[in-house]
N, C-alpha and C positions, 0 to 999 in steps of 0.2 A: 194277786194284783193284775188287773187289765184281763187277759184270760184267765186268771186263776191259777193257772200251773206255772206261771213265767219264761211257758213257749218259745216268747216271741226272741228271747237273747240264746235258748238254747238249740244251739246250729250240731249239725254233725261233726263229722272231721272231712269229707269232702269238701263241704261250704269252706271249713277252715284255710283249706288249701287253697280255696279259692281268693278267700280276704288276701291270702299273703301275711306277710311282716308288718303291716301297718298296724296303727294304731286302733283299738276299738273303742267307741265311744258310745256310754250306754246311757241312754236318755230315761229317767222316770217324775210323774209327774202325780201328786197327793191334791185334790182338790179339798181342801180342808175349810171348815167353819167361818164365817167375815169376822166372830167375834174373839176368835184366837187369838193369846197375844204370842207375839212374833216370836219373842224367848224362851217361851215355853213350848212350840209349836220346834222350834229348833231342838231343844236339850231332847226332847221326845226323839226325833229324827234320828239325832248323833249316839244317844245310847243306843238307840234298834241296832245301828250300824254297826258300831264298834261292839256288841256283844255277839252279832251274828256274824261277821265277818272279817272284823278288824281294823277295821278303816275310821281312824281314831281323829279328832280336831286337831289340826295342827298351826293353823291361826284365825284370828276371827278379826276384819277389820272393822273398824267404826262403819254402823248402819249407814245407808242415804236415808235422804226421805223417801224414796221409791223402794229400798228393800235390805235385806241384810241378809248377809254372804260369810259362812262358814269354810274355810279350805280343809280338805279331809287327805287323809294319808296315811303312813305309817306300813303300808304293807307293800314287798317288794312289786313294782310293777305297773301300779294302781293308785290314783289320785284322784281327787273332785273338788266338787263344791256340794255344799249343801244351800239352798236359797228361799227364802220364803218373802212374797211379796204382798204388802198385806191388800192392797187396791184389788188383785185378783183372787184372792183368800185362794193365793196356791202356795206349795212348796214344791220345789222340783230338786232330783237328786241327780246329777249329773257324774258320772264317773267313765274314766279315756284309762284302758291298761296297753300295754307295750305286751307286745310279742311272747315277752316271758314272765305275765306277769303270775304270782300268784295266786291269785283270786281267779278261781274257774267260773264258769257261767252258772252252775249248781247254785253254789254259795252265793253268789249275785244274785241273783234270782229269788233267793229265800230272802233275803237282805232284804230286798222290795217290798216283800210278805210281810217281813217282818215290821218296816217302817209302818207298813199300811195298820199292822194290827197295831203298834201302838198309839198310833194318831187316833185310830178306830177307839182306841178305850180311855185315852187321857185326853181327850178334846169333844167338844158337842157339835153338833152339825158339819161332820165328815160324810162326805158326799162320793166322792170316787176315785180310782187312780187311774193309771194307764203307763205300760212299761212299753217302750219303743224297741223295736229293734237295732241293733247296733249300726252305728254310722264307723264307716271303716274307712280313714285317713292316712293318705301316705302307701298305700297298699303296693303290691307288685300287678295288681292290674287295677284302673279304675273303673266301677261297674255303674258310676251313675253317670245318668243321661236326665238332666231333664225334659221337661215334652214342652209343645210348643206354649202353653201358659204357664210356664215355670214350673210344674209340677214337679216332684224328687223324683225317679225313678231308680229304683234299683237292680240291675240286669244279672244274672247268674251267668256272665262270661266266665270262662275259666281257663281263657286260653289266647292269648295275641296273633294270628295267625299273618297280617301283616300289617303295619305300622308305616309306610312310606309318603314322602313329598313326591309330589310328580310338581311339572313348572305349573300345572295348575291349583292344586290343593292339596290337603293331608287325605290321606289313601289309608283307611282301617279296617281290617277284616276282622273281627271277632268271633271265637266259638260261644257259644251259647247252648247249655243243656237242651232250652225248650226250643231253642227257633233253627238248630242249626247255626252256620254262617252268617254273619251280621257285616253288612255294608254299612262304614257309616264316612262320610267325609266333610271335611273338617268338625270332626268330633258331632258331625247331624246323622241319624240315623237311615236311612235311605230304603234300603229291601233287606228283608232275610230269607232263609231258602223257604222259612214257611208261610211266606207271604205271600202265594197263591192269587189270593183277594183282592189285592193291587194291582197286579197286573191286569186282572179280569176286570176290572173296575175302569182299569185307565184305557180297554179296548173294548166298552160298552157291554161288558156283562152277557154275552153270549144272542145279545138281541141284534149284531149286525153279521151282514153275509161279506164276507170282505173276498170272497170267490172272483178273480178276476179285475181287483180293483189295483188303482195304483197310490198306494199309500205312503205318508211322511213321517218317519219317526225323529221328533226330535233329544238328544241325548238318549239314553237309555239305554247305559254303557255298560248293566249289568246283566246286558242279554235275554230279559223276562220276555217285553215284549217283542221281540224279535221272533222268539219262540214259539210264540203262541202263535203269530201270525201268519210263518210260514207251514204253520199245522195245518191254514186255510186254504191253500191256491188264489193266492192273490195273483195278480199278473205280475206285480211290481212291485218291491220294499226298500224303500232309499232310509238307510238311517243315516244319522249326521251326530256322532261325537267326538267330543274334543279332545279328550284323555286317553289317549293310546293304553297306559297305564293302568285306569278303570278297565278297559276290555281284556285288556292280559292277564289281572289276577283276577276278574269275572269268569274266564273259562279255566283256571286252576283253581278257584278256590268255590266259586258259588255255581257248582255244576245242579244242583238243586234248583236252582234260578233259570239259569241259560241251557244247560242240557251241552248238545253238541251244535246249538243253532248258530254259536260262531267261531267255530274251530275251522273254519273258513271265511276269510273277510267278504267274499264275491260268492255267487252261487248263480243258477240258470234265471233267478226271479228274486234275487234278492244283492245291496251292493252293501254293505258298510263301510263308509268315507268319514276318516279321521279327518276333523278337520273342525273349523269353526260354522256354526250356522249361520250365522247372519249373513257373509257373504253368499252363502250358495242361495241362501235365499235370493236374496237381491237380485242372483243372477238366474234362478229360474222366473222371475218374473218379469225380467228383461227378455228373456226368451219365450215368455208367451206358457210355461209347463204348469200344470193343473194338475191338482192329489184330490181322488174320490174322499181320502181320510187324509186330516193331520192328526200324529199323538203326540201331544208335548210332554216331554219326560223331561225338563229340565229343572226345575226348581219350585218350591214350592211359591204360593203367594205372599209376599214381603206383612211380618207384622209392625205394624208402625201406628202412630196416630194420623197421620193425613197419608194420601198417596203419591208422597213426594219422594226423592233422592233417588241413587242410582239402582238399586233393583228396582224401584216400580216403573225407572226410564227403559230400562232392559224390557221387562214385562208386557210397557206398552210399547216398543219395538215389534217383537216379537210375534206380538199378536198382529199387528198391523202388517207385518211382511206375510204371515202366515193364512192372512185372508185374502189378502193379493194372488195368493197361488191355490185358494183352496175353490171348488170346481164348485158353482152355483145351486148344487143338490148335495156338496160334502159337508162331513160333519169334522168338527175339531175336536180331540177330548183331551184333556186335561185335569193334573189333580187342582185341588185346589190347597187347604191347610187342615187343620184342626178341626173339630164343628165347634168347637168352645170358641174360636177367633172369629165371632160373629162381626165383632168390626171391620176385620181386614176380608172378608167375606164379601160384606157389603161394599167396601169400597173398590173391590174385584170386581163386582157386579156394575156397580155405576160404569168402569172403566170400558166394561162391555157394552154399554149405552151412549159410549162415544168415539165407539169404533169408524172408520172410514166405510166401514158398510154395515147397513143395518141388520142387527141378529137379533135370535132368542137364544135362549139356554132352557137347561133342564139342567139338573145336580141331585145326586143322592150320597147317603152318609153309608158311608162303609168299614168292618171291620176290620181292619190292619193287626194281624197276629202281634209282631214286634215293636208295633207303636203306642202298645197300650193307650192310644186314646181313639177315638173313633173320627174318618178320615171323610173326607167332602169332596166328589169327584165331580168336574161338569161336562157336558156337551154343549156347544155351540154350533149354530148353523145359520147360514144366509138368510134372512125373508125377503132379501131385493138382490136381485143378479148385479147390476149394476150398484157401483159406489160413489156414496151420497157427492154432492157438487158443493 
């Protein structure tokens, strides 16, 4: 079934430990013939089961007209449904076992097999199957995240490292086999230590000289680009975050990320000020102070359908304070979202063609280790010193 060997539900005991005590829930799916009929296509189903594994009919309500639904049972641990729908000439075999159940993935797994071969020989125009990997509910850690177009993802964390509120948001650090350390807050993924590629992305990829420049960081609480930057001799590095919080368990936990570049808040060329940006903005541009570089590290581009409500008001604050102070041959860089969020992309774009001063941009798609999905970073910069009238 689906690979052949029924791979995809049979995990280690690592993994196990991973799931935790929750519940697992084992998705399979028979694409079977249009001209099946539905009772027949089930009794096939129910016998594979219950002779390969035990999991025996234990009620069967009155069909809909959309489908008919068998409930499966009998073995400690392990329940289902059995379903076949006939508009999509499918049957799907859905079965959630408990912690102790007894039905091991083995026997599951051939259960699958074994549906497939009888549908394979008592039905005509059986087409394919596909056995899912287990969906784990209720668990002692939770490993999915989806991405920004709803996609499921499933993270092999294996470890809560920290879990905290700060007065600003929920604070999560996760282990992660492949990525290391996993920043995510309020449950959004943010950087991991093997996220290299963001950081390099969101300070222009290696193509500027920031040797002697005086540059703006805004947020970027988890130390990346801090680090990188003072690897340059900049003259100058003013970051500006909010979350005391973020910065405290960014050098205890995501040293991967930040190194030792903020195991001191001030240094000879560089300050970090806890604090909110918007103000300090306002007030560097009441004083006249000017950044060769801004890098906005705060948030990604809001997905919505128009570019309305309070993050895109944030957004276009942000940017409008940010241009006020950035120095008539500087560049801005920022991420932007997703590359899949072509609409909020665009409407990012527009927002930058009615900025109080006229710019261009540049943007490339980058790969983000821990984001499994591929990430959209920009540059903007002045084409008129002066701001439009």
């Amino acid at each position: 079934i689906g690979r052949g060997s029924g791979a995809a539900t049979m995990i280690d005991d690592s993994t196990k430990s991973i799931l935790g005590s929750g519940l697992r829930h084992m998705l399979m799916d028979f694409q079977i013939g249009e001209d099946v009929g539905t009772d027949a296509a089930l009794d096939l189903a129910l016998d594979a089961l219950k002779s390969s594994c035990g999991l025996a009919e234990t009620s069967r309500p009155a069909p809909s007209e959309d489908a008919a639904v068998v409930m499966v049972g009998d073995v400690k641990g392990a329940f289902g449904t059995v379903t076949v729908v006939p508009s999509a000439a499918l049957l799907t075999v859905d079965v959630t076992r408990t912690s102790g159940a007894a039905l091991g993935d083995a026997a599951l797994a051939q259960a699958g097999r074994d549906v497939e071969g009888a549908l394979k020989e008592g039905t005509d125009g059986f087409r394919r199957s596909k056995l899912f990997p287990d969906i784990v509910r209720g668990g002692t850690l939770d490993p999915y995240v989806p991405t920004t177009t709803n996609l499921l993802v499933q993270y092999d964390f294996d470890k809560t490292v920290v879990d905290e509120d700060s007065p600003y948001q929920n604070i999560k650090i996760m282990h992660s086999q492949q990525y290391g350390n996993v920043l995510l807050l309020d449950n959004d993924p943010n950087l991991a230590e093997s996220d290299l590629s963001y950081t390099l992305a969101i300070t222009g990829n290696g193509r500027e000289n920031y040797e002697g420049k005086n540059v703006l960081i805004l947020g970027g609480g988890d130390g990346g680009i801090l680090r990188v930057l003072r690897e340059q001799k900049p003259k100058f590095v003013t970051m500006l975050e909010i979350d005391q919080l973020v910065i405290d368990y960014s050098v205890r936990h995501l040293r991967g990320i930040c190194g030792d570049a903020m195991d001191e808040l001030e240094g000879e060329n560089y300050r970090v000020r806890v604090e909110d940006c918007i103000p300090a903005l306002r007030d560097f541009a009441a004083q006249g102070v000017e950044f060769d570089y801004i890098i906005n590290d705060l948030t990604a581009i809001p997905i919505s359908t128009s570019p309305q409500g309070e993050m895109w008001d944030f957004l276009r604050l942000i940017l409008d304070l940010s241009f006020r102070v950035l120095s008539p041959t500087g560049k801005y860089f920022t991420q932007g979202n997703g590359a899949n969020n072509t609409g909020a992309l665009a409407m990012y774009e527009e927002q930058l063609r009615e900025l109080c001063y006229a710019v261009d941009f540049s943007k490339e798609t980058v790969c983000v280790p821990s984001y499994l999905e591929m990430w959209v970073f920009y540059t903007v910069w002045k084409t008129a010193a002066e701001a439009r009238t």
